[in-house]
C-alpha positions in Angstrom: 0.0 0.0 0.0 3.0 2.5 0.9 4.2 2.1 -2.8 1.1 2.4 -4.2 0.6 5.5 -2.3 4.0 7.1 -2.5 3.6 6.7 -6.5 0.2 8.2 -6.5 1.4 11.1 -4.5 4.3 12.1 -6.7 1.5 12.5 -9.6 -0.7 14.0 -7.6 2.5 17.0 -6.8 0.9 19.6 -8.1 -2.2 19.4 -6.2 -4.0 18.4 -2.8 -3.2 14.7 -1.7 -5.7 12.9 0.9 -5.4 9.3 2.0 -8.4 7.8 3.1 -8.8 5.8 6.3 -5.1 5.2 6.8 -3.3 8.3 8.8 0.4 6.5 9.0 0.3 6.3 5.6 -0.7 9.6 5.2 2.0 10.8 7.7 4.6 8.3 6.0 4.1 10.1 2.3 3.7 13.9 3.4 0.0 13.6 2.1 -1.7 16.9 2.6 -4.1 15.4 5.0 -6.5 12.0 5.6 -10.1 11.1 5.0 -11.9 9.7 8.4 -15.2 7.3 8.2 -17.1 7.2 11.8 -15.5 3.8 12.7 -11.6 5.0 12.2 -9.2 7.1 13.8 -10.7 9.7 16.3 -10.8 12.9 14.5 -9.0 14.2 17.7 -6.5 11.9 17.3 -5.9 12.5 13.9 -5.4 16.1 14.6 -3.0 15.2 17.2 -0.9 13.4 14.9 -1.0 15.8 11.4 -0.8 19.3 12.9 -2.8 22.3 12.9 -1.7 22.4 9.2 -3.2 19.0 8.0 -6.3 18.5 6.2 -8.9 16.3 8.1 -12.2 15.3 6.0 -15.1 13.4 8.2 -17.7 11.1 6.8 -21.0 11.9 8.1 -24.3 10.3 8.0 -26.5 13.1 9.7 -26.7 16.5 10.6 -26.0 15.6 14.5 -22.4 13.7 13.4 -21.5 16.7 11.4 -21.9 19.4 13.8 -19.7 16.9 16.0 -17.7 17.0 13.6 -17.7 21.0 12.6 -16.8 21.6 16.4 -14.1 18.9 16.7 -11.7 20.7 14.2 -12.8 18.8 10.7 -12.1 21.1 7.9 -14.5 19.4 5.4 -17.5 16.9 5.4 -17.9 14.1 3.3 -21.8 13.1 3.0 -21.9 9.1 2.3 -23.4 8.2 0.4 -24.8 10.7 -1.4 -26.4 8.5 -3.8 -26.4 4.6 -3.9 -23.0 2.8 -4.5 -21.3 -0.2 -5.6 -17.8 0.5 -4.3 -19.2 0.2 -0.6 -21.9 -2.4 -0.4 -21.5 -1.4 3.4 -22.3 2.5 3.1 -25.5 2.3 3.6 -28.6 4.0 2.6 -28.4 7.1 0.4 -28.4 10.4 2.1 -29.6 12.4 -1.0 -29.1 16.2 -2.2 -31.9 17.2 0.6 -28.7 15.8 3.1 -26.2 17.7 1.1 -28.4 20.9 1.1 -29.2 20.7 5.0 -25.7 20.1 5.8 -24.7 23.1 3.3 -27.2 25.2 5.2 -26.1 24.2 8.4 -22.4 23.9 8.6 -19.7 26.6 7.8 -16.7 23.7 6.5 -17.1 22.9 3.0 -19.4 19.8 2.1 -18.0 16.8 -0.1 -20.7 14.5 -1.8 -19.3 11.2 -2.1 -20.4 8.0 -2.9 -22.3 7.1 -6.7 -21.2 10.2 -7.9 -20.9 9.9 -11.9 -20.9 12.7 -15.0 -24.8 12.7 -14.6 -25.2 13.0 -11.1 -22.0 15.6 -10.2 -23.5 18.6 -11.5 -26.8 17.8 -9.3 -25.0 17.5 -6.6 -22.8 20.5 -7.0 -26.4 22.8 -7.6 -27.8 21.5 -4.2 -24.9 22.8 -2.6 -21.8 20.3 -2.9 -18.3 22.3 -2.5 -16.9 19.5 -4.0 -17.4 15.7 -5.0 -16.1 12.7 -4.8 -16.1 9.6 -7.9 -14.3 6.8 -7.0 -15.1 3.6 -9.5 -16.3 6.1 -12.1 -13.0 7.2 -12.1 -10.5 4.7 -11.0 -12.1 1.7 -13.1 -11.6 3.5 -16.9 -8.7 3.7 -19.2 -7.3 7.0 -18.6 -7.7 8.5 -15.4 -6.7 11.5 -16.2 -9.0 11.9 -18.7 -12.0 10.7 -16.6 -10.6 13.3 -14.1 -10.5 15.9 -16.6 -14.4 15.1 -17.5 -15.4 15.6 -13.6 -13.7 19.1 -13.1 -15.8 20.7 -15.8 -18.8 21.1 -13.9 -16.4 23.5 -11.9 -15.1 25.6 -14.1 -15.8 29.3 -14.2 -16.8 30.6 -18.0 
């Protein structure tokens, strides 16, 4: 897993560089900062360990765990799922854009939809509110990543 990381972080330089779940890894690459589900690392403990300076992204399920969440230090929230997936048969049901809309309304960090997030559903989720999103197997599973990457950062472009 180290390699695998260490070789995505050195083309992912140029930009912002998250490891999900795993904060040693994170810590061992110089990753700008780790992704937290509810049943990992204590958020506290993760800030502990990366610094004042290192990104910390929660998964949240409700608008209770996120304003946990806000007030322990996260800097971002990621609402799983945001539609139904296939990468996590565990994720549970799908929060929706009404979740991504009430957390937008409701928190001052930025909001993350993750989870089923594909070319049709991004820009829906980015109207109801979504800072930014998250596509996992609609990007990882294709050809050219960078292309598929390409495809998902128009919907965030300014004209």
């Amino acid at each position: 897993m180290l390699l695998e990381a260490t070789a995505f972080r050195q083309l992912c330089s140029k930009t912002c560089f998250l490891i999900n779940n795993r904060l040693g890894v994170a810590l061992a690459i110089d990753a700008n900062g780790v992704h937290l589900g509810q049943d990992d690392l204590p958020l506290e403990v993760a800030r502990n360990l990366l610094g004042p300076r290192g990104i910390i992204g929660i998964t949240v399920h409700n608008l209770e765990v996120a304003l946990i969440a806000e007030r322990g230090g996260a800097d971002y929230l990621g609402v799983s799922p945001t539609f139904t997936t296939q990468t996590k048969p565990n994720a549970g049901k799908a929060a929706g854009l009404e979740m991504v809309e009430r957390f937008q309304e409701s928190v001052h960090i930025p909001v993350v939809a993750i989870g089923g997030i594909n070319l049709q559903n991004a820009v829906e989720a980015i109207l109801a509110g979504a800072d930014a999103i998250c596509a996992i197997s609609q990007v990882v599973t294709t050809p050219d990543v960078r292309a598929a990457i390409a495809q998902f950062q128009h919907p965030f472009e300014i004209p």
